[in-house]
TORGUTI-857386 format. One record per atom (N, C-alpha, C): residue in three letters; x, y, z. Coordinates in steps of 0.2 Angstrom, whole numbers, plus 2048, in hexadecimal, padded with zeros to 3 digits. Layout:
<sites>
AlaXYZ/...
</sites>
This chain:
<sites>
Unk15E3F16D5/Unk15E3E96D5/Unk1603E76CE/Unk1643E36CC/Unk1653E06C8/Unk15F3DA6C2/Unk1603DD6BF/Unk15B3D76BA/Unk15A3D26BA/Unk1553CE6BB/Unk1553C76BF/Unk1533C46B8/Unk1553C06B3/Unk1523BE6AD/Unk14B3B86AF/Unk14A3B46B5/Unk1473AF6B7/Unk1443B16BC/Unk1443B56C3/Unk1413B96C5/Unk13D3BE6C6/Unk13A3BF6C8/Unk1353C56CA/Unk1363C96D2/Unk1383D06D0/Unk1373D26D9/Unk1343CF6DC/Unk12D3CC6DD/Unk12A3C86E0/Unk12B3C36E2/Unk12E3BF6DD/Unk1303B86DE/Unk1383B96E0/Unk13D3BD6E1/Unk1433C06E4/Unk1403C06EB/Unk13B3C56ED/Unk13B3C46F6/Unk1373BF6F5/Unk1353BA6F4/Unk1323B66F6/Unk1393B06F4/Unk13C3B06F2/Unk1433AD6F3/Unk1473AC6FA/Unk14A3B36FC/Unk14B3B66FF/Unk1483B5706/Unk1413B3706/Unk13E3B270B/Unk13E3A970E/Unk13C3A5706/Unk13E3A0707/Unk14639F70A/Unk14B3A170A/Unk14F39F709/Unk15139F713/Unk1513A5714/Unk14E3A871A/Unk14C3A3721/Unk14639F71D/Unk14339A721/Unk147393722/Unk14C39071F/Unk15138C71E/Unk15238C724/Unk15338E72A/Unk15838D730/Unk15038B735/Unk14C391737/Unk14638E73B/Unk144387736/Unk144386731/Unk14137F72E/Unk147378731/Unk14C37B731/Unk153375731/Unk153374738/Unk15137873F/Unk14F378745/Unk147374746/Unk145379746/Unk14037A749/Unk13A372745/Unk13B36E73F/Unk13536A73C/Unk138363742/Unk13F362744/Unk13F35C748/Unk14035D74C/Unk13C363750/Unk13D364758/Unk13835F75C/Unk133360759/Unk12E35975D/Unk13035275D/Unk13635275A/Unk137349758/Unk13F34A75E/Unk140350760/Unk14634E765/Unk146349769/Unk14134A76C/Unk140343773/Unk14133E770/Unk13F33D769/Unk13E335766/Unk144334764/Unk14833A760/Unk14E33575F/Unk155334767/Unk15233876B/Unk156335771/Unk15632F772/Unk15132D772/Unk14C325772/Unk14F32276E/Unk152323768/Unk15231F763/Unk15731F761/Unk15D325763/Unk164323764/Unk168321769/Unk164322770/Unk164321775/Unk16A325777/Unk16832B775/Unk16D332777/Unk16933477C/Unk17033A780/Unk16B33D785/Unk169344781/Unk164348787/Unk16234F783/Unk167351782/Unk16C353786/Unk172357784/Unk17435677C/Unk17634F77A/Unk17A34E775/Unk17434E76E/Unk16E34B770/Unk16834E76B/Unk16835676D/Unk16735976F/Unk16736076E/Unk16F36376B/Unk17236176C/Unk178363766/Unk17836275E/Unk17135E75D/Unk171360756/Unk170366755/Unk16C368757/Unk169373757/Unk171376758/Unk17237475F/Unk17837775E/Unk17F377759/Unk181370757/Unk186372752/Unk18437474C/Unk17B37374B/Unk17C375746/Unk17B37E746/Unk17C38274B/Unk17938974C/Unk18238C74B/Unk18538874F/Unk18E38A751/Unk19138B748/Unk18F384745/Unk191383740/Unk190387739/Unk18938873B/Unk18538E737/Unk188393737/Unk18939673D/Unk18C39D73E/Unk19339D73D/Unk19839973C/Unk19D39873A/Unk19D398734/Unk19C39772F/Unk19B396728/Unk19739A726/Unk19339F728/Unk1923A5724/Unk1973AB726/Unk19C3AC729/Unk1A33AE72A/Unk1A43AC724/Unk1A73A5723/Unk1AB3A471D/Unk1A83A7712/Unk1A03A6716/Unk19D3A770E/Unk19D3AE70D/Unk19E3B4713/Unk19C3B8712/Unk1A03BC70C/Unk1A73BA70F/Unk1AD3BE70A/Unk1AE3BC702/Unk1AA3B6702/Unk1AB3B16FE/Unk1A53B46F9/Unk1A23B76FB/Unk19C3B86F8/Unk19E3BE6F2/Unk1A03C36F7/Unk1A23CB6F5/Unk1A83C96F1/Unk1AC3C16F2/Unk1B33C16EA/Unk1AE3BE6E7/Unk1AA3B86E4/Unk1A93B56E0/Unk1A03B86DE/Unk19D3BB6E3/Unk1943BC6DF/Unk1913B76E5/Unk18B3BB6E5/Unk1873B56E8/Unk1853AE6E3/Unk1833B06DE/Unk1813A96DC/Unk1843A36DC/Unk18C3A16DA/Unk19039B6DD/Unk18F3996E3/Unk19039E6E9/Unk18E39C6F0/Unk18739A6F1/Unk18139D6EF/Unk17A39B6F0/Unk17C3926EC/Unk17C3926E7/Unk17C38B6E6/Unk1803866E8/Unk1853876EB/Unk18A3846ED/Unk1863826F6/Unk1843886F9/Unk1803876FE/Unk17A3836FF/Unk1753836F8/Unk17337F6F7/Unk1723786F6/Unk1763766F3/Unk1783706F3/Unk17D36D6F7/Unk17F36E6FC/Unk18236B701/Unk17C36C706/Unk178371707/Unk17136F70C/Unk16C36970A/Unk16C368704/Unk169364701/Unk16B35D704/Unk17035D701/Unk176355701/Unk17535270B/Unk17635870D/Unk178358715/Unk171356716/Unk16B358715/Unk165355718/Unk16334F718/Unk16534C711/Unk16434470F/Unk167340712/Unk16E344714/Unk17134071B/Unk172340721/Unk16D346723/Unk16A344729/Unk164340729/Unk161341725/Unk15A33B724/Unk15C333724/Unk160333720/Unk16332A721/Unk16932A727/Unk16932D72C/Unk16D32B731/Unk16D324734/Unk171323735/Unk16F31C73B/Unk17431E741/Unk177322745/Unk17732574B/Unk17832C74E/Unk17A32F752/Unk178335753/Unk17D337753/Unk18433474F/Unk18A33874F/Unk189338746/Unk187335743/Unk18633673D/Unk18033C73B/Unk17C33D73F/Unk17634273F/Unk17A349740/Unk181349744/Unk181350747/Unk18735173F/Unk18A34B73D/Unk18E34E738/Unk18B351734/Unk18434D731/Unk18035172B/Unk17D35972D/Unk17C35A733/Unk17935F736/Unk180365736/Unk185364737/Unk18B367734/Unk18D36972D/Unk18A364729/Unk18A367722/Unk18636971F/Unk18036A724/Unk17836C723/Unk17C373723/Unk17D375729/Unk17E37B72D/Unk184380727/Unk18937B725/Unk18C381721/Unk18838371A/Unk18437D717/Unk182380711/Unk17D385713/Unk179384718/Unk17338971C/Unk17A38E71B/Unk17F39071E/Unk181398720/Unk18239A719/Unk186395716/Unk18539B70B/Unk18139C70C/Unk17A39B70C/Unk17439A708/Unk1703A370D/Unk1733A1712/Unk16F3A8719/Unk1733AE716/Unk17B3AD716/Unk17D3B2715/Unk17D3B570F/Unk17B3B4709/Unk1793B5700/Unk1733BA704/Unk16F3B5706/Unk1653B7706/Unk1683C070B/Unk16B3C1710/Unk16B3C8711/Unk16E3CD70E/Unk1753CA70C/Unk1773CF707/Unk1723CF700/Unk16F3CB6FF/Unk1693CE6F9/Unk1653D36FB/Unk1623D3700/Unk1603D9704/Unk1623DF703/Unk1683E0704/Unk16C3E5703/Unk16D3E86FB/Unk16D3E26F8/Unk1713E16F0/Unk16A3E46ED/Unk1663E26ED/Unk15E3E16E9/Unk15A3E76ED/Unk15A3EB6F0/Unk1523F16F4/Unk1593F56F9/Unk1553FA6F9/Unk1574006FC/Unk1524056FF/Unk155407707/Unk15040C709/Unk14A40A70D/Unk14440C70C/Unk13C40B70E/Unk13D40370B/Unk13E403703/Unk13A3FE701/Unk13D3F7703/Unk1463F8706/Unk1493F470A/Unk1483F1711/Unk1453F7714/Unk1423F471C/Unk13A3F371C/Unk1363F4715/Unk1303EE715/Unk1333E8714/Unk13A3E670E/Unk1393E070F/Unk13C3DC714/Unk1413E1718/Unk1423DD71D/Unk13C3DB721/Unk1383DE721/Unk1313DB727/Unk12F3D7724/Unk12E3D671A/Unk1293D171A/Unk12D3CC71A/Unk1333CD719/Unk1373C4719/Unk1363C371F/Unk1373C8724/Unk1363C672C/Unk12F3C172D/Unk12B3C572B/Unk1243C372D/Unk1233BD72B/Unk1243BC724/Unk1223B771F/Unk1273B1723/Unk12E3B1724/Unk1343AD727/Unk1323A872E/Unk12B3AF730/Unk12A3AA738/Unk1243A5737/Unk1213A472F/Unk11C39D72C/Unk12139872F/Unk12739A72E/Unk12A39172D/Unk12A38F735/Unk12E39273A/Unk12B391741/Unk12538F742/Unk120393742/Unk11A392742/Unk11838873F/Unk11738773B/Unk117384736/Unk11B37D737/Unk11F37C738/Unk12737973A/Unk12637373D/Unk123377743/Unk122372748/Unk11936B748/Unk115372746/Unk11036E742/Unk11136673F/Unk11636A739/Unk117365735/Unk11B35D737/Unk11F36173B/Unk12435D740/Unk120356741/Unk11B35C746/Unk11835474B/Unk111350745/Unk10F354741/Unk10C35173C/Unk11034973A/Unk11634C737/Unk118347734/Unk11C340738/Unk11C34173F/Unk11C33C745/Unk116337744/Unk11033B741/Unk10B336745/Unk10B33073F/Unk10E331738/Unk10F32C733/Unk11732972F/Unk11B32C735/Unk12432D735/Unk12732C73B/Unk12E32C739/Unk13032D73E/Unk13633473E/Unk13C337741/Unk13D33B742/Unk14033D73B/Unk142336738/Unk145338730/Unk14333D72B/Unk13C33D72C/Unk13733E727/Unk138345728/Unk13934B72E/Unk13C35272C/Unk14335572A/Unk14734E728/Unk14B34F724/Unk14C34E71D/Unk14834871C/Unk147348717/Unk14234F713/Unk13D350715/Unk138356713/Unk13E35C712/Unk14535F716/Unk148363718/Unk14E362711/Unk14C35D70E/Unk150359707/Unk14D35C703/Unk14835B702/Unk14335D6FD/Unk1453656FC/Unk143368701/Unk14136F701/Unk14A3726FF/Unk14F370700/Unk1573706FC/Unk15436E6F8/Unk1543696F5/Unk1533686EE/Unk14F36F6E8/Unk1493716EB/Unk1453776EB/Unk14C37D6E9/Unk14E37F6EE/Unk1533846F1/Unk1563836EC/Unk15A37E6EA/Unk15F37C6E4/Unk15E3816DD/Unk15837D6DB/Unk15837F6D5/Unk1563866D4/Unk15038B6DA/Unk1503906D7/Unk1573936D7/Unk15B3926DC/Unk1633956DB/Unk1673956D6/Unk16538E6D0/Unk1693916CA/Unk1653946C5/Unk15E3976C7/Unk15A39B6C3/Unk15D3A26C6/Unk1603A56CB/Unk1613A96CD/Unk1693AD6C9/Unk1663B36C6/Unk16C3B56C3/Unk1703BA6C9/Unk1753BE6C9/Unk17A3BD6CC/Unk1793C66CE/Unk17A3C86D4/Unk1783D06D4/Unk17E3D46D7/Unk1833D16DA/Unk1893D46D9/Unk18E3D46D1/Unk18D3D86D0/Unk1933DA6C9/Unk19B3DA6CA/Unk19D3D86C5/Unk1A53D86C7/Unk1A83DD6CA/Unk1A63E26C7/Unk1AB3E96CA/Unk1A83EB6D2/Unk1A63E76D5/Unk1A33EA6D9/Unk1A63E36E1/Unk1A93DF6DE/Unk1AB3DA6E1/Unk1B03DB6E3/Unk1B53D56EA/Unk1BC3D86EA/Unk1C13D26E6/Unk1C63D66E6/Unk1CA3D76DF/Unk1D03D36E2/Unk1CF3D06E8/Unk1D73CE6ED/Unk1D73C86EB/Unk1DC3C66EF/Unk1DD3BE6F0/Unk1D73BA6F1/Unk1D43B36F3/Unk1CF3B06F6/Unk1D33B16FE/Unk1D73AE702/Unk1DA3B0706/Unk1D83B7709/Unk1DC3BB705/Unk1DC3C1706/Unk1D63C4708/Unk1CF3C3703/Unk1C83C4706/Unk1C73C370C/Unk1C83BE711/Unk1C63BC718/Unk1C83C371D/Unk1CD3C7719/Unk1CE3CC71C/Unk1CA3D271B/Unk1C63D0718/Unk1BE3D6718/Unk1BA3D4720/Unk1BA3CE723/Unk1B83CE72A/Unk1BB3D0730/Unk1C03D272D/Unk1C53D7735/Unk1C23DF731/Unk1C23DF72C/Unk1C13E7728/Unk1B83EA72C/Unk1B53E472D/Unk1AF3E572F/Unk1AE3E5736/Unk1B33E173B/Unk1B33DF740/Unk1B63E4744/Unk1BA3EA742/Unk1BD3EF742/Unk1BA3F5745/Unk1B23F3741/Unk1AB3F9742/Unk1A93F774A/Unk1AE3FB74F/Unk1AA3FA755/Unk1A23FA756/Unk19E400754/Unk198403755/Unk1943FC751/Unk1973FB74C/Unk1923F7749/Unk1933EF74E/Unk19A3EE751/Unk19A3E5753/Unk1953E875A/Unk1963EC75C/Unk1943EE764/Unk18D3EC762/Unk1883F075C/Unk1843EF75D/Unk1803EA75A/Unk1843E6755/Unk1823DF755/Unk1813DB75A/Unk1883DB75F/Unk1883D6766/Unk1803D676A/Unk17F3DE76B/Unk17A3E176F/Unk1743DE76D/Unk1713DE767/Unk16C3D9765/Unk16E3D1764/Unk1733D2763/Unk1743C9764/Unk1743C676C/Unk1733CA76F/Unk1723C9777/Unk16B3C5777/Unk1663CC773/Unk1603CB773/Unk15D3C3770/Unk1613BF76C/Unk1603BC767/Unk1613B476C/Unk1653B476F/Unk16A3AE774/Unk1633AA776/Unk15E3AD77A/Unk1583A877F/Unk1543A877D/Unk1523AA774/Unk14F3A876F/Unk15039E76D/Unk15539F76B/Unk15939676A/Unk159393770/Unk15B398774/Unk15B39177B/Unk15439077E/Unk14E39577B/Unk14739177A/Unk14838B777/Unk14838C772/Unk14838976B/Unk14B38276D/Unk15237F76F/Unk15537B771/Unk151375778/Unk14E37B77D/Unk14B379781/Unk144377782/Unk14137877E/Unk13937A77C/Unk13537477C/Unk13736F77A/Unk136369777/Unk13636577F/Unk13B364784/Unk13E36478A/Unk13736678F/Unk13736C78F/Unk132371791/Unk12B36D794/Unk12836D78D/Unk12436C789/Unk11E36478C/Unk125361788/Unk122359788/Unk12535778F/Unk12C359794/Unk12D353797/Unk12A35679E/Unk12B35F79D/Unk12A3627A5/Unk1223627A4/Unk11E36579F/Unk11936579F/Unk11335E79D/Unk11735879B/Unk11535279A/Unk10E353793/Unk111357790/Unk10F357788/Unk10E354784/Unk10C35177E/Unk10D34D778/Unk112351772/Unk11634D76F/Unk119351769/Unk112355765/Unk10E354764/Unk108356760/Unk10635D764/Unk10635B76B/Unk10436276E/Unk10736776F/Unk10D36676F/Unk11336A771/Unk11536D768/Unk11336A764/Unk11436F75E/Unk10E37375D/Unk108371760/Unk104377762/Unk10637D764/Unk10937E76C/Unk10C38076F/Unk10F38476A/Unk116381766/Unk11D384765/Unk11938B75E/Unk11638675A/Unk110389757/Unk10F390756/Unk10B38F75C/Unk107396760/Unk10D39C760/Unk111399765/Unk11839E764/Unk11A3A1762/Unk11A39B75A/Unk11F39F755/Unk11B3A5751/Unk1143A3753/Unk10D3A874F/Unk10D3AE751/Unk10E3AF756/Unk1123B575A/Unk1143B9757/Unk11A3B6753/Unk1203BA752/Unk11E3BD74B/Unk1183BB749/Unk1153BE741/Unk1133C6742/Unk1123C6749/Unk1123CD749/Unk1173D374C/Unk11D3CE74D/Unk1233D274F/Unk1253D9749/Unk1263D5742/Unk1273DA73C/Unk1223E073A/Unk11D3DE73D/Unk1183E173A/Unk1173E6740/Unk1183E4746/Unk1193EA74A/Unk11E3EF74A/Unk1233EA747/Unk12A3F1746/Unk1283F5741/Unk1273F273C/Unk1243F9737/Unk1203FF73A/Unk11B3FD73F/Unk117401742/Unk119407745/Unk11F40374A/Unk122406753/Unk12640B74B/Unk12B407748/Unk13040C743/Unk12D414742/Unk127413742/Unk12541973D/Unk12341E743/Unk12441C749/Unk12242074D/Unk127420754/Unk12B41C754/Unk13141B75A/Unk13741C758/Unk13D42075C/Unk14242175B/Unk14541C75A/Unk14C418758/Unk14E412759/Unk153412761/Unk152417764/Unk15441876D/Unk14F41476F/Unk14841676F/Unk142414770/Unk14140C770/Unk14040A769/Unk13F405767/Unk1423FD76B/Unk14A401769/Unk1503FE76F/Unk14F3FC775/Unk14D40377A/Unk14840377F/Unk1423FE781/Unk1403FD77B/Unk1393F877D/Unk13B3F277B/Unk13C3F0778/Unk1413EA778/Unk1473E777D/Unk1483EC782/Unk14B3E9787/Unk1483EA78C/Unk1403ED78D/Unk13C3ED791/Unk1373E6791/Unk1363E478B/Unk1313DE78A/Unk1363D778A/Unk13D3D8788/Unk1403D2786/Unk1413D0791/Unk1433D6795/Unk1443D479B/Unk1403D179F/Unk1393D679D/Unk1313D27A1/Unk12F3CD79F/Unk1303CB799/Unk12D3C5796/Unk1333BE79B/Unk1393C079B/Unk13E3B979F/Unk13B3BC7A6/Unk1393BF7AB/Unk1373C17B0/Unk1333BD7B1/Unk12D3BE7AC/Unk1263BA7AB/Unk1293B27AC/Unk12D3AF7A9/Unk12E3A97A9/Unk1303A67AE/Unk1333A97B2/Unk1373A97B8/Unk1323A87BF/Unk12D3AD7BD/Unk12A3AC7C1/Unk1223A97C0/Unk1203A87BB/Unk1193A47BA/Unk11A39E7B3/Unk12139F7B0/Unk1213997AC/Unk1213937B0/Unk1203917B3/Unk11F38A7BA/Unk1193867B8/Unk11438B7B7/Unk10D38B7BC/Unk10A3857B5/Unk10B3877AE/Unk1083827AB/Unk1083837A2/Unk10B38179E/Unk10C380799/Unk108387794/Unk103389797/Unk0FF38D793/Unk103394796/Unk10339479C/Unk1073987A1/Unk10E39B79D/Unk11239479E/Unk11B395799/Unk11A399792/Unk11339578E/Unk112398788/Unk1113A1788/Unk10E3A378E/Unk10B3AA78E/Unk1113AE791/Unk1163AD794/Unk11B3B0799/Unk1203AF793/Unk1223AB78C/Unk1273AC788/Unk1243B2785/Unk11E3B0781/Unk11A3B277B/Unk11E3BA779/Unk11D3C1780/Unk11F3C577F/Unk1293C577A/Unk12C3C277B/Unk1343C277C/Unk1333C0774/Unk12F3B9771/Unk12F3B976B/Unk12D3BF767/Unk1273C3769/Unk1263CA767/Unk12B3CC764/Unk12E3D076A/Unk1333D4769/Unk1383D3767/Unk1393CC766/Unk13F3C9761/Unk13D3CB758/Unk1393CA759/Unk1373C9751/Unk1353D1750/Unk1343D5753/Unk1343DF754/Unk13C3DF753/Unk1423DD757/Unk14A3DE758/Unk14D3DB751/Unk1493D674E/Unk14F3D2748/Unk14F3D6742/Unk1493D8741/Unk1463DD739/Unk14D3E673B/Unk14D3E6742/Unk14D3ED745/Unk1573EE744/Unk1583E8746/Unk1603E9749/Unk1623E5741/Unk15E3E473D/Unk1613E3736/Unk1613E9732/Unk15D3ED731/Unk15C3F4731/Unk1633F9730/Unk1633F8737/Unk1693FC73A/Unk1703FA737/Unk1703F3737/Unk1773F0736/Unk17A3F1730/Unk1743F072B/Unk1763F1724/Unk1743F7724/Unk1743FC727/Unk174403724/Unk17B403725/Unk17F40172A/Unk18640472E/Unk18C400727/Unk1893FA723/Unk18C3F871E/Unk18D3FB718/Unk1923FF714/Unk19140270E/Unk1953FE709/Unk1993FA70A/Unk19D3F6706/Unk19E3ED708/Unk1A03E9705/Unk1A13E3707/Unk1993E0709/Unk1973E2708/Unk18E3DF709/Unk18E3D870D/Unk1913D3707/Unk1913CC709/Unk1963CB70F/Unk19A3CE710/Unk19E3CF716/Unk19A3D071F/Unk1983D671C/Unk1933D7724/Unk18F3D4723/Unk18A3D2720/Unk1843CD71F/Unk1873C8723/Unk18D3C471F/Unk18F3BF725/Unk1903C072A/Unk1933C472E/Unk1943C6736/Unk18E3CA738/Unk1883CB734/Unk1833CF737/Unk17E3C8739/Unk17E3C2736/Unk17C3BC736/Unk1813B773A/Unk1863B673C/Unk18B3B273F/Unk1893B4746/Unk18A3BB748/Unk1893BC74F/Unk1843BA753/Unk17F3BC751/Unk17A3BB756/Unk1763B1752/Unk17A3B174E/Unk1793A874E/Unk17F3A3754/Unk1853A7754/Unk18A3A6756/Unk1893A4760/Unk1833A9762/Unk17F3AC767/Unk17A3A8769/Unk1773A8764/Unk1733A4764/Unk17439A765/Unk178398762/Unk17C393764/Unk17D391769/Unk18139676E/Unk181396774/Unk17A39777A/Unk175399775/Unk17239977A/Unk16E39377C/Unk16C38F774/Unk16A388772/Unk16E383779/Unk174383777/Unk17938277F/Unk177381785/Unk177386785/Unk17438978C/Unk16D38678D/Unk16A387788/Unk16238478A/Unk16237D78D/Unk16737978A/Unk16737178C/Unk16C36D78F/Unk16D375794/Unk171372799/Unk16D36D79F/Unk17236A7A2/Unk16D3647A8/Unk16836A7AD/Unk16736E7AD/Unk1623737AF/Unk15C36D7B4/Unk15C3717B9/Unk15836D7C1/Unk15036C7BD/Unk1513747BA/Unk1493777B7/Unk14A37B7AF/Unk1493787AB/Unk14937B7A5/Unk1483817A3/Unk1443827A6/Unk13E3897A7/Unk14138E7AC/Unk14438D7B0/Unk1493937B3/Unk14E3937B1/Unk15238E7AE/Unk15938F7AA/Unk1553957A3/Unk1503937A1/Unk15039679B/Unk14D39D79E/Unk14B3A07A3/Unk1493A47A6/Unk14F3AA7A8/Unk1543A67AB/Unk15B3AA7AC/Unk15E3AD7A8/Unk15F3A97A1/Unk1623AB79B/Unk15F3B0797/Unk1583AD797/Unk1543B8794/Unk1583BB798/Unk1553BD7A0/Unk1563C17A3/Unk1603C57A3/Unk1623BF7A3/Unk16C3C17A3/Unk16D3C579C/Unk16A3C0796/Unk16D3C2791/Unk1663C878D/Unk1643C9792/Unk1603D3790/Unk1643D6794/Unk1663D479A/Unk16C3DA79F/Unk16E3DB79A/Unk1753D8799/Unk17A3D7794/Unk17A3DB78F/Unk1753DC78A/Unk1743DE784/Unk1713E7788/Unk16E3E778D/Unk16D3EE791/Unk1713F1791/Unk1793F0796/Unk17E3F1799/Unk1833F3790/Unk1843EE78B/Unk1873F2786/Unk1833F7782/Unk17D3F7782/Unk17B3FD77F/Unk17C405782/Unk17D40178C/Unk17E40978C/Unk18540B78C/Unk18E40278A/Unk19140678A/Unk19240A784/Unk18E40977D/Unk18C40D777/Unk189412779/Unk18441477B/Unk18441B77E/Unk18841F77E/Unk18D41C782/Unk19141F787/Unk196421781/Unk19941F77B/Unk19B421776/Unk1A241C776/Unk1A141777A/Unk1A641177A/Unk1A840F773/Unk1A540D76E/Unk1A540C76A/Unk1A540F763/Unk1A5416765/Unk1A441B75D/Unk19D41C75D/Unk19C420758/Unk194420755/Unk19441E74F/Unk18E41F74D/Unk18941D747/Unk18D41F742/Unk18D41C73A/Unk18F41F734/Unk189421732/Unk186422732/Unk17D42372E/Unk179425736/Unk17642C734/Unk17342D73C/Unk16C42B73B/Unk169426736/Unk165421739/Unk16641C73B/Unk16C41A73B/Unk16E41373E/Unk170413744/Unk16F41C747/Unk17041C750/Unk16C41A757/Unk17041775B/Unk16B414761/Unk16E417766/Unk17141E764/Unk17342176B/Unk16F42A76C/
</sites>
């Protein structure tokens, strides 16, 4: 790791982790205030649920553009650059006056968010190695799912003395925050180690990476897993208050609970790692992500604590797969860092987008739409794993990054 002159390793991962949280905080603090600003722009769900959505599409699109961007200029220019357009973009969705002006600002939210995601994993990479690399992946993991947790809380808190402005503004604040340690942050890719092309030309380090069958195949394969997480998340709120006739206050109880869940996703992975093959592991993660949409499908109906209990598993085992399938993918990365980081980060955002989509289609029943989606999109992510097996795709560069 490079010498941080204003830093301390400790305050590096706890950067790194903050930095992490930015996306569940930029979602998840104005989920409780959705119904209200329907009410208040007098949109329907569909086009109020498009703010999550453009801003996930948009996300995942512009951490493609940072990535290569990163690997010619360094991370620090991008972090701060990334920063300060999330900042700017929140103040303007705070003072919105319609929801076509909300979705632009969430637009420029969503790009400065992608610099800002794609930096924080290639640091990962840049700064630890080995063992002491996949503790930090769990403890950013672990630490990462406070803001979920937390989020929502805050959300419906600041309803009861606000209105839905107020988690953007707060979402201001916290850019503002993000800003400045960015230009305390000294810079940990070195020149020589940068590419040396054109600006242009870089963009062609994403065909150089997207080249890597084993390694897209088995991104997609967890990005499968990742798709009926968001389309919770999009839908939840919907769920929540209007199927289960909930309060915004209650219902961030609820989302809460959920997210509390996931605090012992990393911390299981650490455990299962020291003791499960990553066949295994794989294995049980497509055994829990498929029971758990089963569970929904057929007892999420009966009654909000019911829904809460038939997800809970699938969030588990999400937050076991994110730490796990990051693991792997930066092992399969030996050059271009800030290149794969971005496509390691774009896919299953890009995925996940669509599942947010999906979540807030005109659905008969909220709860069986989102019930189908676990179930399809865990087949889905089955059926390529075993055509990986099968040697469809090549094998492993690094034989602990195999899942065959």
């Amino acid at each position: 790791m490079r010498r941080q002159k204003y830093l301390s390793i400790s305050a590096m991962i706890a950067y790194i982790t903050f930095i992490n949280m930015f996306i569940p905080l930029s979602t998840d603090l104005y989920l409780p205030a959705l119904p209200e600003m329907g009410n208040y722009f007098s949109a329907s769900e569909f086009l109020v649920g498009l703010t999550l959505t453009i801003f996930f599409f948009v996300f995942a699109v512009s951490m493609v553009l940072f990535g290569p961007l990163s690997d010619k200029f360094g991370r620090r220019p991008i972090l701060i650059f990334g920063a300060a357009i999330y900042t700017a973009a929140s103040f303007a969705c705070a003072v919105s006056a319609n929801i076509y002006f909300l979705l632009a600002g969430r637009f420029f939210q969503a790009i400065g968010s992608g610099a800002v995601i794609t930096v924080s994993t290639a640091l990962i990479k840049d700064c630890f190695r080995g063992q002491v690399m996949r503790k930090i992946l769990a403890i950013t993991q672990a630490l990462g799912v406070i803001a979920p947790m937390v989020a929502p809380l805050v959300g419906g808190v600041l309803l009861t003395f606000t209105d839905w402005r107020g988690s953007f503004y707060l979402l201001t604040i916290l850019g503002t925050i993000n800003l400045i340690v960015a230009f305390l942050f000294c810079e940990t890719l070195p020149e020589h180690r940068r590419y040396q092309g054109e600006i242009l030309n870089s963009l062609t380090l994403l065909a150089e990476v997207a080249r890597e069958k084993y390694f897209m195949a088995v991104l997609i394969m967890f990005a499968f897993l990742s798709k009926p997480y968001m389309a919770y998340l999009s839908a939840s709120s919907f769920i929540y208050v209007e199927h289960f006739n909930l309060t915004a206050q209650e219902y961030s109880y609820f989302f809460a609970v959920n997210s509390a869940a996931s605090i012992a996703g990393p911390i299981l992975y650490l455990k299962l790692k020291n003791n499960l093959s990553n066949i295994s592991m794989l294995r049980l993660c497509f055994f829990v992500a498929m029971t758990s949409g089963i569970l929904v499908l057929t007892i999420g109906q009966s009654s909000a604590v019911m829904f809460l209990l038939a997800f809970l598993p699938f969030t588990v085992i999400g937050a076991v797969a994110r730490p796990f399938s990051m693991e792997i993918l930066l092992m399969e990365a030996k050059e271009n860092v800030g290149t794969a980081a971005s496509i390691i980060n774009f896919v299953p955002t890009l995925f996940g987008s669509l599942g947010m989509m999906l979540g807030t289609l005109p659905w008969s029943n909220f709860i069986n739409g989102l019930g189908m989606i676990m179930t399809t999109a865990t087949t889905l992510s089955i059926l390529l794993w075993i055509l990986i097996r099968c040697g469809k795709f090549g094998s492993a560069r690094q034989s602990a990054s195999d899942l065959t």
